[in-house]
C-alpha positions as CSV (number, residue, x, y, z in Angstrom):
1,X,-28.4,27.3,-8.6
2,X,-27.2,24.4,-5.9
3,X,-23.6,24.9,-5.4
4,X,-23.1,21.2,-4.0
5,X,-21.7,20.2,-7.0
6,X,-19.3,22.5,-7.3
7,X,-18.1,21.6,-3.6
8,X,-18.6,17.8,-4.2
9,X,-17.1,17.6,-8.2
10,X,-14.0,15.7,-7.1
11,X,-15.7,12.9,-6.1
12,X,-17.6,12.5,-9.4
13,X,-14.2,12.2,-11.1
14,X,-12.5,10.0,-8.3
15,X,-14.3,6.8,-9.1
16,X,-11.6,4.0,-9.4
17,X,-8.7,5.7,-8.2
18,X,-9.7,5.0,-4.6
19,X,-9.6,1.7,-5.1
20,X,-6.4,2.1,-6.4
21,X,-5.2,3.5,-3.2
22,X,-6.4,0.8,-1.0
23,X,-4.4,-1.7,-3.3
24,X,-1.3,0.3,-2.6
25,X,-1.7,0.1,0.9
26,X,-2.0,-3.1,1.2
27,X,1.1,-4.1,-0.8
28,X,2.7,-1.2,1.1
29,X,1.6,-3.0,4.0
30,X,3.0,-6.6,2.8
31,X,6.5,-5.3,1.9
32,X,6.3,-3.5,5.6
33,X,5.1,-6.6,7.3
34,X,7.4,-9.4,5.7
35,X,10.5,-7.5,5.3
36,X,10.8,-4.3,7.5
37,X,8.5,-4.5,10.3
38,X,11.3,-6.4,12.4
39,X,14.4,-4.7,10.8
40,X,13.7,-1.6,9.0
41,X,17.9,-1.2,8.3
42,X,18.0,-4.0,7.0
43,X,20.9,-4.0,4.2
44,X,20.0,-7.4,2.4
45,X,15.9,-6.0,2.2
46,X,17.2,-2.2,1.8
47,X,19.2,-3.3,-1.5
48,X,16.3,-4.9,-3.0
49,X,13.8,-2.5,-2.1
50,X,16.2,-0.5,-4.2
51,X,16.7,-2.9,-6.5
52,X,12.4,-2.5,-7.0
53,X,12.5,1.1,-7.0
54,X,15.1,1.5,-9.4
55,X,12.3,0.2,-11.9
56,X,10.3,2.9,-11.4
57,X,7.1,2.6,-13.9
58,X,9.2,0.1,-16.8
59,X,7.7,-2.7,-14.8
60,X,4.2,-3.8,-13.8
61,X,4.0,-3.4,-10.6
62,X,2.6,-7.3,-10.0
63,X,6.4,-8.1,-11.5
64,X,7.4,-5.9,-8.5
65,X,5.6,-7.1,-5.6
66,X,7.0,-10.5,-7.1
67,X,10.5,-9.6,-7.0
68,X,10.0,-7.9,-3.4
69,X,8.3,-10.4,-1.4
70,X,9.0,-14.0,-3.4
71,X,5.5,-14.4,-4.5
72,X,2.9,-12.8,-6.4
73,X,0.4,-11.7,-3.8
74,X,-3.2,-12.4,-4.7
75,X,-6.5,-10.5,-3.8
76,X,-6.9,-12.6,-0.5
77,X,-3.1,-11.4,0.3
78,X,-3.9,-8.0,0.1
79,X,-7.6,-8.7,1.6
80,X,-6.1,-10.1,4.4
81,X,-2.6,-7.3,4.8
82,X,-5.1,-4.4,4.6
83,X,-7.6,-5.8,7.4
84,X,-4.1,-6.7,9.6
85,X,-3.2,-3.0,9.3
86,X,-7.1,-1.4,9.9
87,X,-6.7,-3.8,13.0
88,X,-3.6,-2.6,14.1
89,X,-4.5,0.9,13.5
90,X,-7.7,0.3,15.3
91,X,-6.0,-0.9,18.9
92,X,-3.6,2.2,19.0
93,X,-4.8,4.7,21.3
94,X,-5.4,8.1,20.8
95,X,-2.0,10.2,20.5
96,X,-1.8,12.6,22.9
97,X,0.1,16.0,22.1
């Protein structure tokens, strides 16, 4: 009996919800970039941030992004925010502790 697959079962199931992670990183990554990168306290961009959080799940979330950043963000946008971010992420050096 191989026991890989009982060590390896989660990925069988994880399938599409990977993808679905990188596509909220890169709107995470657009909201930063356009609206908190330069002034995380912010009150005007703190309000609607709430304002899109107060949705919670009543709204589709492409109504959301809308709302937050003025535009509906298409596959290039988020293409292009998530490459910005592995670039960023790949010129910080190593944290030392």
């Amino acid at each position: 009996l191989s026991y890989i697959s009982f060590r390896f079962h989660h990925l069988v199931q994880y399938g599409a919800k990977y993808y679905s992670y990188l596509v909220a990183r890169s709107a995470a990554s657009l909201i930063w970039n356009s609206k908190f990168r330069d002034a995380p306290f912010g009150r005007s961009e703190g309000r609607k941030w709430a304002e899109v959080q107060s949705y919670g799940g009543g709204l589709p979330s492409n109504l959301l992004l809308k709302k937050m950043l003025g535009y509906s963000p298409t596959a290039e946008h988020l293409i292009d925010a998530l490459k910005q971010e592995t670039s960023h992420l790949a010129n910080l050096g190593a944290v030392n502790v």
